[in-house]
C-alpha positions in Angstrom: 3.5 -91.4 18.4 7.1 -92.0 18.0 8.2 -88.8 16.5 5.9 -87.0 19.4 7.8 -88.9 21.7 11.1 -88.2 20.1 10.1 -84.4 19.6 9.2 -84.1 23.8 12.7 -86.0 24.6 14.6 -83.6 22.1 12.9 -80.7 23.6 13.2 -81.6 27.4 17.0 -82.2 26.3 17.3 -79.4 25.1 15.5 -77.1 28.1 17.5 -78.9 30.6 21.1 -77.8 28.8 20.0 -74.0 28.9 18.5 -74.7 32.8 21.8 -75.7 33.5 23.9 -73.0 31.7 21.8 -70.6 33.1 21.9 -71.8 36.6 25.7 -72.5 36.1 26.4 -68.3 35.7 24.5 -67.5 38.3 26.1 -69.7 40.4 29.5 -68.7 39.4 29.5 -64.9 38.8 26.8 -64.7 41.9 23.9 -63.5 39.6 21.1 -63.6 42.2 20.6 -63.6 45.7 17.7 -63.5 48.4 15.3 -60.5 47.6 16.7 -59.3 44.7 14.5 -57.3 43.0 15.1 -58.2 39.1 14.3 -56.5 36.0 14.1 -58.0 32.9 14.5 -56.0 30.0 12.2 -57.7 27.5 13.0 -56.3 23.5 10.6 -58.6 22.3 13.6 -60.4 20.4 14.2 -64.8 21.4 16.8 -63.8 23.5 15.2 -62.0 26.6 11.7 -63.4 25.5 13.5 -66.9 26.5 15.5 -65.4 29.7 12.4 -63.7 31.2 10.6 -67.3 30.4 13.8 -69.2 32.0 14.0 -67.0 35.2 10.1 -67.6 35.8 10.6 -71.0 35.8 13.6 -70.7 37.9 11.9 -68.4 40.3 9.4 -70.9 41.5 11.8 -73.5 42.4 15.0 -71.2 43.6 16.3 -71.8 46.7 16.1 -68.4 47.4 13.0 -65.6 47.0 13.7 -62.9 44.4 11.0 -60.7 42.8 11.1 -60.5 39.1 9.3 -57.7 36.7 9.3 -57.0 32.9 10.3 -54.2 31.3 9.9 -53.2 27.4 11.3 -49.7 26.4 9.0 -49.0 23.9 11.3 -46.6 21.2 7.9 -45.5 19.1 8.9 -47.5 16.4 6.5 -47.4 13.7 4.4 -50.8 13.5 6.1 -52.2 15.9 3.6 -54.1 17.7 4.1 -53.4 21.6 0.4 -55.0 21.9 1.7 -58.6 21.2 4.1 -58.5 24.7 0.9 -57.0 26.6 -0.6 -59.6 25.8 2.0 -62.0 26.6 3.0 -60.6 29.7 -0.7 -61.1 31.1 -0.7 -64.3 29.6 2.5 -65.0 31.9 0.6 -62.7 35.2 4.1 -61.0 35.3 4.6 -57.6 36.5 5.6 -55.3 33.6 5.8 -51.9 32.7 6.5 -50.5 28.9 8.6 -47.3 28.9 7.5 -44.9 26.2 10.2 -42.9 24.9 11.0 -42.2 21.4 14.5 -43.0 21.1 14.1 -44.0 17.7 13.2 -40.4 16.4 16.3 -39.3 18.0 18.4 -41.6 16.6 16.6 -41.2 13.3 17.5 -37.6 13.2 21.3 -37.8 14.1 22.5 -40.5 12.4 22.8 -40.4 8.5 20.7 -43.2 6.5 23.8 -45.3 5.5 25.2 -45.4 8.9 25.2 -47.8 11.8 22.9 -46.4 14.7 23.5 -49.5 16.8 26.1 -47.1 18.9 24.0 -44.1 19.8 20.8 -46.7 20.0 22.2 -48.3 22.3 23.4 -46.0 24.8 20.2 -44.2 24.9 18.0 -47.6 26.0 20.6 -47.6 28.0 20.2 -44.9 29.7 16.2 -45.1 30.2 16.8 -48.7 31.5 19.3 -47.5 34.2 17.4 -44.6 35.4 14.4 -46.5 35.8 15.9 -49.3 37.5 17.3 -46.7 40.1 14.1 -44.9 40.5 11.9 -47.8 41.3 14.1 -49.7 43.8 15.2 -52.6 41.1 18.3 -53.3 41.8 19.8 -55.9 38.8 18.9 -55.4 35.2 18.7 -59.3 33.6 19.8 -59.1 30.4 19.3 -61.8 27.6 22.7 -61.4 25.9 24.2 -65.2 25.1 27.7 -67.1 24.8 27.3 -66.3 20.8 26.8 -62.4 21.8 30.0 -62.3 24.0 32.1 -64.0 21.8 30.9 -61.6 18.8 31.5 -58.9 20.7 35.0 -59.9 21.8 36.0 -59.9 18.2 34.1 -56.9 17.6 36.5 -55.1 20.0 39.7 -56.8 18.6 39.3 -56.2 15.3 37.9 -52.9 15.1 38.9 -51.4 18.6 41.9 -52.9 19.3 41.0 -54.0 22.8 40.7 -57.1 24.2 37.4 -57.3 25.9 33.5 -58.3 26.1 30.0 -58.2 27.4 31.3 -59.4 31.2 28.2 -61.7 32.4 28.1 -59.4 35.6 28.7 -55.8 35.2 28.6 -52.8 37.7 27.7 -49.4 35.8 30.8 -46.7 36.1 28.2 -44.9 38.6 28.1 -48.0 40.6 24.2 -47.4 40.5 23.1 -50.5 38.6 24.4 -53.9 38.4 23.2 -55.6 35.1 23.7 -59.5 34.9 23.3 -61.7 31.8 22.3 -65.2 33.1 22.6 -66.6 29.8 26.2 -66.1 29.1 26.7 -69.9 28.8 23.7 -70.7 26.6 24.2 -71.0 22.4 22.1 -68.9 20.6 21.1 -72.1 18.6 19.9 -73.4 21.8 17.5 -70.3 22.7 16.5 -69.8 19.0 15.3 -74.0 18.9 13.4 -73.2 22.9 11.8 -69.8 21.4 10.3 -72.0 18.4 9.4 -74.5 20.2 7.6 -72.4 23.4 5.9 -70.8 20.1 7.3 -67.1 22.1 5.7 -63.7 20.6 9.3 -63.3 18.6 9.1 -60.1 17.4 11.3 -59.2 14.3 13.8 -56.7 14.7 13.3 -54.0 11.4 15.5 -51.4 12.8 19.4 -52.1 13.5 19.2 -55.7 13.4 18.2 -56.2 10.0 21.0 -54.6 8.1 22.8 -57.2 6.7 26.5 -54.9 6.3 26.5 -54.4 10.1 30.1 -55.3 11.4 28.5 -58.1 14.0 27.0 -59.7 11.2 30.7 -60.3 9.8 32.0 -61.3 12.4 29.0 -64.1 13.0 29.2 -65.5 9.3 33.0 -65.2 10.4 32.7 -67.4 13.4 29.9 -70.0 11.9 32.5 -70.5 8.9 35.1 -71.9 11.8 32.7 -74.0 14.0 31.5 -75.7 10.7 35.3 -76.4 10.1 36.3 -77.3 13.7 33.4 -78.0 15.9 33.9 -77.0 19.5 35.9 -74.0 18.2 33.0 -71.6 19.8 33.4 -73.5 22.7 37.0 -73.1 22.8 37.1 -69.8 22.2 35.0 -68.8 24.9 36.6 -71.1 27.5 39.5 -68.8 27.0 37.9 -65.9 27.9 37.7 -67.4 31.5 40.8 -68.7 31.7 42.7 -64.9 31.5 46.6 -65.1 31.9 47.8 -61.8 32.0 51.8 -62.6 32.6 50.9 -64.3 29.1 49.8 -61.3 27.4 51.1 -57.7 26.5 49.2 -55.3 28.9 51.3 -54.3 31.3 48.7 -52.6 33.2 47.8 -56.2 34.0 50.9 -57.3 34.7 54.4 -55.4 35.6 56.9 -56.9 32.9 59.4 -54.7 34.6 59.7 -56.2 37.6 60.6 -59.7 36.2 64.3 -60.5 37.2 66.2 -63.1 38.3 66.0 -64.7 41.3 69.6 -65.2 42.8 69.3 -67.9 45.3 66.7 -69.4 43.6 69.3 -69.7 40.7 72.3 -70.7 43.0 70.2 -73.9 44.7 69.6 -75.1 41.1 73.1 -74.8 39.2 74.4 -76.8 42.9 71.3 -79.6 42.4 72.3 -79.7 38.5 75.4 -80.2 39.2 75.2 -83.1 40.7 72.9 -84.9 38.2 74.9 -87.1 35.6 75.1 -84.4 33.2 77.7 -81.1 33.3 79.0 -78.4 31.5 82.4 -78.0 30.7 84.7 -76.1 28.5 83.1 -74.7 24.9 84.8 -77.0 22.1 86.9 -75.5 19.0 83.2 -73.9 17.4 82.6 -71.9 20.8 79.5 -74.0 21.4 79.1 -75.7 25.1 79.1 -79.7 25.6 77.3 -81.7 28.2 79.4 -84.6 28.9 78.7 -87.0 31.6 79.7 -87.1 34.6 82.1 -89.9 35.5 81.8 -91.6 38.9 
């Protein structure tokens, strides 16, 4: 009885953090407003399996009404059980439609066996998602990306694109067509992994991209567990600074115009008259060239 008691406190901990992360980005990057018409994109991974059960949740208690569907692109994977989130999905009495298009075969064909596909792979869900969104009136695309993925994908950029940027947790397509959110941007991956085991959701392995164990994100994750391990709160640090930009700080100068920094001459008169007139001045350079402050005698 104890350890049920203990297990139900734990897990109601545990809901409530990723409640309030996920309420927390909405509220700050303006996620969702009244009669929004949301759709989830549901992989069938713990990530957007978790979201979609999150924003259900949330839905019913909002202070706002917002209509929410699922959507699972199914790629024709082989074996890949699209049954299981049919199943689910009525379980939930969600709306939900499953794409069929066989993005898999394509990607099969043009990228070589040893290679990455993650890249063309992910531009063509892409693509589908978009242009369905804009042909049936949806107009935000919830996806179940987390604090983990953004930080990843930060280093990704750095260290093999040399450029300095992430998944944003609001983004607005280059057509200006879609606008995809990612309300979990605060929650840990730990977090959502320990909710999707213990909500028992349909997890559904990925055997494609995600389970190649050489794949550059996978580096940089063992990369990024070695440092919180050594320095807990380093996760957290790291992506606190990714909200807390300071581009006079940085080198871009597209950010920032270096060039115009100067001198401000008055600015720089007032205080060499109010220094003066503190106890300490500057007179003449003694015999090594060097200036002395003496004091200033009254």
């Amino acid at each position: 009885m104890k350890d049920a008691r203990k297990t139900r406190y734990d897990f109601n901990k545990l809901t409530k953090r990723l409640v309030h992360g996920m309420g927390q980005a909405i509220a700050d990057y303006g996620m969702i407003e009244a009669h929004d018409r949301i759709m989830v994109a549901v992989s069938g991974g713990k990530d957007s399996l978790t979201l979609l059960s999150l924003l259900l949740n949330l839905q019913k208690r909002a202070p706002v009404p917002f209509e929410i569907c699922a959507v699972h692109l199914d790629q024709k994977q082989p074996a890949f059980p699209v049954a299981v989130l049919k199943d689910y999905f009525d379980i939930l009495e969600v709306p939900y439609v499953i794409i069929g298009k066989d993005t898999y075969g394509i990607v099969k064909r043009i990228i070589p066996e040893q290679s990455t596909p993650c890249g063309l792979c992910s531009r063509l869900r892409r693509g589908t998602l978009y242009e369905f969104a804009v042909v049936n009136g949806f107009n935000k695309i919830a996806l179940g990306h987390h604090r983990d993925d953004l930080i990843e994908t930060l280093f990704l950029n750095m260290f093999h694109g040399g450029v300095l940027k992430s998944m944003p947790p609001k983004l607005l397509s280059d057509d200006l067509c879609n606008c995809v959110i990612r309300p979990l941007a605060y929650c840990r991956e730990n977090d959502i992994k320990q909710y999707a085991q213990q909500q028992k959701l349909p997890v559904i392995p990925c055997t494609f991209c995600g389970s190649q164990p050489n794949m550059q994100r996978q580096a940089i994750k063992a990369m990024l567990a070695e440092w919180e391990a050594q320095d807990p709160g380093r996760m957290a640090n790291i992506f606190q600074s990714m909200t807390k930009l300071r581009p006079s700080q940085l080198a871009d100068t597209g950010m920032f115009d270096f060039k115009k920094l100067e001198v401000d001459a008055s600015t720089r008169h007032e205080r060499r008259e109010a220094m003066a007139k503190n106890s300490y001045i500057i007179e003449a350079t003694n015999q090594e060239g060097r200036l002395k402050p003496h004091l200033k005698q009254n």
